[in-house]
NUMINU-970676 format. One record per residue (C-alpha): x, y, z; residue in one letter. Coordinates in steps of 0.2 Angstrom, whole numbers, padded with zeros to 4 digits, always signed. Layout:
BEGIN
XYZa;...
//
This chain:
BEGIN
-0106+0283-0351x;-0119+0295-0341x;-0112+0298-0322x;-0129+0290-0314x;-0124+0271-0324x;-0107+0274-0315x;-0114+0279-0299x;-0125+0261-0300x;-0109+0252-0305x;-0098+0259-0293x;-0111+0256-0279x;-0111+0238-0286x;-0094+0232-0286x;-0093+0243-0269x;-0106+0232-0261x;-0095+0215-0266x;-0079+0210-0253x;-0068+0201-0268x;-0059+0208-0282x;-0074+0216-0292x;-0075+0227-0307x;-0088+0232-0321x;-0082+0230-0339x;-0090+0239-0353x;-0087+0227-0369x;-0086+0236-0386x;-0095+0229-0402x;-0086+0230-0417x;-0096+0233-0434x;-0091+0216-0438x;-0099+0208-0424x;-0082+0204-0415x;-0076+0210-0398x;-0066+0228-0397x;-0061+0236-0384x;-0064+0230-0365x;-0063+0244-0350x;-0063+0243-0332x;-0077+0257-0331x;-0079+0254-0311x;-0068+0245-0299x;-0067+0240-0279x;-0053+0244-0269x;-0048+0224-0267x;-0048+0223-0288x;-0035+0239-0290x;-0024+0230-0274x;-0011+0242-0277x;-0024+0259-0274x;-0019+0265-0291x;-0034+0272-0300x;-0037+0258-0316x;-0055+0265-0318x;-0055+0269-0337x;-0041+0260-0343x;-0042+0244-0354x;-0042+0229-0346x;-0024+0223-0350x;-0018+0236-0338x;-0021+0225-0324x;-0023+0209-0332x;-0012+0200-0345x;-0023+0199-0363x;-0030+0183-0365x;-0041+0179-0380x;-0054+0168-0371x;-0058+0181-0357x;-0061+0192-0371x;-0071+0181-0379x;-0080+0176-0361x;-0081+0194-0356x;-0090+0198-0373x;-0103+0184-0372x;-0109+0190-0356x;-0111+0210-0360x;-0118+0204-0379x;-0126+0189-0377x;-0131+0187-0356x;-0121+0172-0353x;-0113+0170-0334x;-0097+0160-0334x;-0089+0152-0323x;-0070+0145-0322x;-0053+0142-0314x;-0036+0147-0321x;-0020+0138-0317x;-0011+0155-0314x;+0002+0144-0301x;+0017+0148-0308x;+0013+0166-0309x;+0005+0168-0290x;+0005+0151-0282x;-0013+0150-0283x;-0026+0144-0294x;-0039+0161-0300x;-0056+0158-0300x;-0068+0169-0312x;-0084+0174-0311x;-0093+0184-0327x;-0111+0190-0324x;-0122+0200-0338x;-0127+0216-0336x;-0135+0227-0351x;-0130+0230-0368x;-0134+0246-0379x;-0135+0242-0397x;-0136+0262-0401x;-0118+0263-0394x;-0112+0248-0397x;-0106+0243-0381x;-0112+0232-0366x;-0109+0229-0348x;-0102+0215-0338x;-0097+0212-0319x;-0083+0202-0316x;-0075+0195-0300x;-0062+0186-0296x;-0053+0175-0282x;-0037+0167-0278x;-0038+0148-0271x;-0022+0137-0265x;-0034+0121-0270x;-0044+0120-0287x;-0062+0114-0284x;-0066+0099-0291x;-0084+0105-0296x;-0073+0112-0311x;-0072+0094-0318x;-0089+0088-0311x;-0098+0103-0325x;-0089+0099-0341x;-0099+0093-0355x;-0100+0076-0359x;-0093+0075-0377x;-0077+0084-0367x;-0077+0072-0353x;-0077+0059-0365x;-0064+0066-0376x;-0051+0067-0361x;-0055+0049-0357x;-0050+0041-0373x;-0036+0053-0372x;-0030+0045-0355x;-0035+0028-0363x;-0025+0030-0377x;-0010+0036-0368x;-0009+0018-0360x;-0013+0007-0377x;+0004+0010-0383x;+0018+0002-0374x;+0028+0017-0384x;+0029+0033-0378x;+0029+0041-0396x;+0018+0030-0403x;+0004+0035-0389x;+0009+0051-0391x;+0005+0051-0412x;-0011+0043-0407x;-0018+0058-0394x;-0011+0070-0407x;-0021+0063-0421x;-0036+0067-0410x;-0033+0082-0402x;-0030+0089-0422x;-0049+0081-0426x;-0056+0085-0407x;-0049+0104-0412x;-0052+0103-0432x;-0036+0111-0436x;-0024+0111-0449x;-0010+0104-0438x;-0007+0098-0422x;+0009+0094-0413x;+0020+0088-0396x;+0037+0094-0393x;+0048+0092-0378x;+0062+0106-0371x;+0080+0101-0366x;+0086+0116-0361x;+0103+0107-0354x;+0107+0104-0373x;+0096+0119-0379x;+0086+0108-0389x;+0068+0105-0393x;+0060+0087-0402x;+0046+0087-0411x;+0039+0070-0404x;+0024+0068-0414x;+0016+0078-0426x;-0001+0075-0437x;-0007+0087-0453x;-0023+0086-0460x;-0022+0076-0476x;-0003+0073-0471x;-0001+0088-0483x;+0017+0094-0474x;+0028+0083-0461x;+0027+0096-0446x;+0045+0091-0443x;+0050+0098-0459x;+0043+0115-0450x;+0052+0115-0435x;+0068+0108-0441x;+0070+0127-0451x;+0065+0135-0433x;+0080+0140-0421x;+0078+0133-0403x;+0081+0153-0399x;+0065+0155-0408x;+0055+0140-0396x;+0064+0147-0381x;+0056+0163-0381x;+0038+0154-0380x;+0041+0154-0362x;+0044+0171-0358x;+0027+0174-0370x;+0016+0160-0357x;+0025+0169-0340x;+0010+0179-0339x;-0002+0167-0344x;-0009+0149-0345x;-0006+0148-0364x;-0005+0158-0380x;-0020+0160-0391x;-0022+0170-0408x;-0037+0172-0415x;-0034+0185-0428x;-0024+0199-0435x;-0027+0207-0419x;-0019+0196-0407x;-0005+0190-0420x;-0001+0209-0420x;+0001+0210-0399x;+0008+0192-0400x;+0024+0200-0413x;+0024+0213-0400x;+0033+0201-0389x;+0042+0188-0399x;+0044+0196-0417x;+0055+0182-0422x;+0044+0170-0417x;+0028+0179-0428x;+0038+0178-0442x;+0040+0159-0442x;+0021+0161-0441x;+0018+0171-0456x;+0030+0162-0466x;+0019+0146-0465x;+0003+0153-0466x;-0004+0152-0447x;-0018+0160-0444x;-0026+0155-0427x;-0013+0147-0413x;-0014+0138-0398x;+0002+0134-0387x;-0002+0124-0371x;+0014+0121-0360x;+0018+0107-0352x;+0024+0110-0333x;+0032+0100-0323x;+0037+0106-0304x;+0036+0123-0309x;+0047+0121-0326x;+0040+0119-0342x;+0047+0103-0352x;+0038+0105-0367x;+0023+0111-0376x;+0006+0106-0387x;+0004+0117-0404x;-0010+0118-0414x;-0012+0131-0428x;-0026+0136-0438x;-0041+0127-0427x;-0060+0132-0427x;-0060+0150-0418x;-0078+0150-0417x;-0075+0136-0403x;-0062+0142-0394x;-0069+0142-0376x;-0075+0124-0380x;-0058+0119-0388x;-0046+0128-0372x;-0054+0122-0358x;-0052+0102-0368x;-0035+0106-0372x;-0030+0111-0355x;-0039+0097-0346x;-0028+0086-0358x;-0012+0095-0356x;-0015+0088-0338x;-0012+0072-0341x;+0001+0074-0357x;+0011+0084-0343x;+0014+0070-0332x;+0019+0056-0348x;+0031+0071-0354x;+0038+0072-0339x;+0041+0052-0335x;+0047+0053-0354x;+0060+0066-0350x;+0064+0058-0336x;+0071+0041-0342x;+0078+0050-0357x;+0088+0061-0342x;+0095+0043-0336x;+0099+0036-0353x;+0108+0051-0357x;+0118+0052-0341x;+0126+0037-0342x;+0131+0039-0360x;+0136+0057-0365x;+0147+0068-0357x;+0140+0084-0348x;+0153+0096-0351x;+0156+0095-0371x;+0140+0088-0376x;+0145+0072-0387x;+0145+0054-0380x;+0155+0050-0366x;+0169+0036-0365x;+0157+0022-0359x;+0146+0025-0375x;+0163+0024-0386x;+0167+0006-0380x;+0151+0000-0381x;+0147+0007-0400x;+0167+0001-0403x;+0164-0019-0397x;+0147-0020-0408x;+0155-0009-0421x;+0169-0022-0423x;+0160-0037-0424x;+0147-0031-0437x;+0161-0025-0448x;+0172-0042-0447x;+0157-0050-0452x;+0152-0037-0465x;+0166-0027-0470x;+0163-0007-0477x;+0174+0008-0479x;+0173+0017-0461x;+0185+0031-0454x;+0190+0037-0437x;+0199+0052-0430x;+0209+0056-0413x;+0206+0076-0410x;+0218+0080-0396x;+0214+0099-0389x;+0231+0105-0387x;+0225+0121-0378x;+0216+0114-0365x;+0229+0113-0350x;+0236+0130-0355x;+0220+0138-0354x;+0216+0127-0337x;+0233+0136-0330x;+0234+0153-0336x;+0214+0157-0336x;+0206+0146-0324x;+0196+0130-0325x;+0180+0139-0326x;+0188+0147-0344x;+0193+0127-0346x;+0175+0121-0347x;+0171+0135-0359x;+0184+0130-0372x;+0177+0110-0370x;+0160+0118-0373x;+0165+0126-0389x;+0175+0110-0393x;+0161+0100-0391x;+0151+0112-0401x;+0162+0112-0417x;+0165+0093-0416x;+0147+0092-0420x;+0145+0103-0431x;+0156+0099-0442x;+0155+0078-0439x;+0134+0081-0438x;+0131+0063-0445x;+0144+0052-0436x;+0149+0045-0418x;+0158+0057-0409x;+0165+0054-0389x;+0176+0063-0377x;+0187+0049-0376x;+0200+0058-0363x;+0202+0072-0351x;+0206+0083-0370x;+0203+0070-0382x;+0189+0065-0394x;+0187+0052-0403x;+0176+0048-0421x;+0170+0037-0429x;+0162+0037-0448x;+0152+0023-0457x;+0142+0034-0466x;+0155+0044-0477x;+0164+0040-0490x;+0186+0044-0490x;+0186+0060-0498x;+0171+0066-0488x;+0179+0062-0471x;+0193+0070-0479x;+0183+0086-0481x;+0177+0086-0465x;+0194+0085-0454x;+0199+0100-0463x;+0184+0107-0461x;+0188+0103-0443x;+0207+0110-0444x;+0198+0127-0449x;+0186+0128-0434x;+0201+0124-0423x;+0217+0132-0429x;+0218+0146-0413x;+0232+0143-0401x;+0225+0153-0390x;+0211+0146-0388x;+0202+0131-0400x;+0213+0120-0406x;+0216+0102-0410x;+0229+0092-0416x;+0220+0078-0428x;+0227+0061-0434x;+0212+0048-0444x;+0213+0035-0452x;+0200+0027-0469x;+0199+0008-0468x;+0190+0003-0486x;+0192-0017-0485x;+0198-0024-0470x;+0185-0020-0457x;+0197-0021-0445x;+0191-0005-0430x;+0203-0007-0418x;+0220-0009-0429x;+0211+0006-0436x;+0209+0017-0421x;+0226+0013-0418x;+0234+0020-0434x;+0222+0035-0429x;+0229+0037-0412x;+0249+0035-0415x;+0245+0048-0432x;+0237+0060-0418x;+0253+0058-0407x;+0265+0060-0421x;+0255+0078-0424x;+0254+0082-0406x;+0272+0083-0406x;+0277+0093-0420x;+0263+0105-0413x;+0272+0108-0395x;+0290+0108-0406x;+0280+0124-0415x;+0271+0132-0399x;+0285+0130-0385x;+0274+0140-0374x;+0261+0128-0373x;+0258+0117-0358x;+0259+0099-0364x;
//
């Protein structure tokens, strides 16, 4: 760039008391945006004094495909814009943007745009009063929809449905985070021409995998890939996650988070949308996300309750006031429809020696990994803590060779005396539908083992 454009720049962004720079916008030979520099910049843009003049924009602010694509309508096509970003999790403010055109030269490929920025505790509600009317209308029906349905997933599938139109992607989809249990759920999903189940998808993905996502939006107010390009940077930080991507075939991405009191709780994903609208689709999106935020978050809540009173916190699986509620039921229903069911009694033989000799802290770790394995291995049936160090089972779903299976399975998993072990007595009942003279059998065959175990292991505490 010849010294006496730099000299006018510099004077220009000089002259302006906010955050100001000048970028220059490259055009690539396919008409789509390349590289963006901060050719000149004030004093109040740099903040720290360091010296950013020259360097590509992502050196001071973190990549973004939309301010790309705003940046480059303004140097190419002379189109000011105008916005606010929800950057409150990353500074406890709101960032206002300002793009103004400049010039463009077609010779070298590269135009001009000034950009300003501020930061503002309180979003101006002009930013709603300007939207279009096919967007304001489209977050009206949303807000409509999300109070037709009396169910929370059934309004949820609905507003889905439409954002997957409204966007005219491929697939569109509403998950929640439990990072207490380290679980996500793919509350509703909607595919165009229901060619997959998007539940299909994500049941393959590791939550490891959907926990990353949020170290990825830390910087930003969402994740957008438009291309090659930005799926390359995006596997820059979250390999594992790009290669979910790749194996089923996304091509374009948008993952909006849901936060709630500075946390997020869940997330929108769309895949493979219309690029060409991206700045029409992201500001729609996030308008929405809004709204979705606050049903997530009431959802989550009442799930929070319900789980509460009926799965205990330290292991994972249902809690003892779950196992006498699912018991009465269970035992009427099979006296008056008798099927083959087992239950088991897992005694954790370890856990009061471990409490003594390494400390309680070491103690819930072990009822952790208890928990852990009991699911694992029982993934299909009723399993509660049904004492201090003891779990309880229940299975209608398999037949007596398979539970069979399964408790040695268990035996396995559990077969350290140092550390995870159970002592198991079970108990198939194929006729008489009787639970409880079941879970009795259970119970005393669990004793009878307990004791040979302490007569083996005299140096555990019983």
């Amino acid at each position: 760039m010849a010294d006496k454009n730099y000299e006018q720049f510099k004077s220009m962004v000089n002259m302006v008391d906010m955050p100001c720079a000048v970028f220059s916008v490259e055009k690539k030979q396919d008409g789509s945006c390349g590289e963006i520099i901060m050719v000149a910049t004030n004093k109040a843009f740099s903040m720290t004094g360091e010296d950013v003049e020259g360097q590509p924009y992502t050196f001071k602010i973190p990549k973004d495909p939309k301010f790309e694509e705003i940046a480059f309508l303004a140097a190419w096509q002379g189109k000011p814009h105008h916005d606010y970003v929800d950057t409150t999790r990353l500074y406890g403010f709101w960032t206002e943007n300002s793009f103004i055109p400049l010039f463009h030269d077609e010779d070298s490929n590269i135009g001009y745009c000034q950009y300003t920025y501020s930061l503002t505790k309180l979003m101006d509600s002009g930013k709603y009063s300007i939207i279009s009317p096919d967007i304001a209308s489209f977050v009206i029906r949303t807000c409509i929809n999300l109070r037709k349905e009396e169910d929370f997933y059934s309004s949820m599938a609905i507003v889905t449905t439409d954002i997957r139109e409204f966007t005219d992607s491929f697939a569109a989809s509403i998950m929640t985070i439990s990072k207490d249990f380290d679980t996500f759920e793919v509350v509703s999903g909607s595919v165009r021409n229901n060619a997959v189940d998007v539940r299909d998808i994500f049941d393959k993905i590791p939550y490891e995998v959907v926990e990353s996502w949020e170290s990825v939006i830390s910087d930003t107010d969402c994740v957008i890939v438009r291309n090659e390009d930005d799926m390359k940077y995006l596997e820059t930080k979250a390999p594992a996650w790009v290669k979910t991507l790749r194996e089923n075939d996304v091509r374009s991405l948008c993952l909006v988070p849901f936060i709630h009191q500075n946390t997020v709780i869940g997330y929108l994903y769309i895949t493979n949308f219309d690029v060409s609208n991206l700045t029409r689709y992201k500001d729609t999106i996030q308008l929405v996300s809004f709204f979705l935020s606050s049903e997530v978050a009431h959802h989550l809540f009442i799930d929070k309750l319900r789980a509460l009173s009926n799965v205990d916190v330290r292991t994972g699986v249902l809690n003892r006031n779950a196992m006498n509620t699912k018991v009465d039921e269970l035992a009427v229903e099979l006296r008056y429809n008798p099927r083959p069911f087992s239950v088991a009694f897992c005694y954790l033989n370890t856990l009061k020696t471990v409490n003594i000799n390494k400390g309680h802290d070491a103690g819930n770790d072990l009822l952790r990994d208890a928990g852990k394995v009991l699911k694992e291995v029982f993934e299909d049936d009723y399993v509660y803590r049904s004492a201090g160090d003891e779990f309880a089972i229940i299975s209608t779903g398999c037949t007596e060779e398979e539970f069979k299976n399964k408790i040695n399975l268990l035996k396995e998993k559990a077969s350290d005396p140092e550390w995870l072990y159970f002592t198991i007595g079970y108990y198939t009942d194929s006729s008489d539908g009787e639970l409880h003279s079941a879970m009795r059998f259970a119970y005393k065959y669990e004793n009878e083992f307990k004791e040979e175990f302490y007569y083996s292991n005299p140096d555990i505490v019983k």
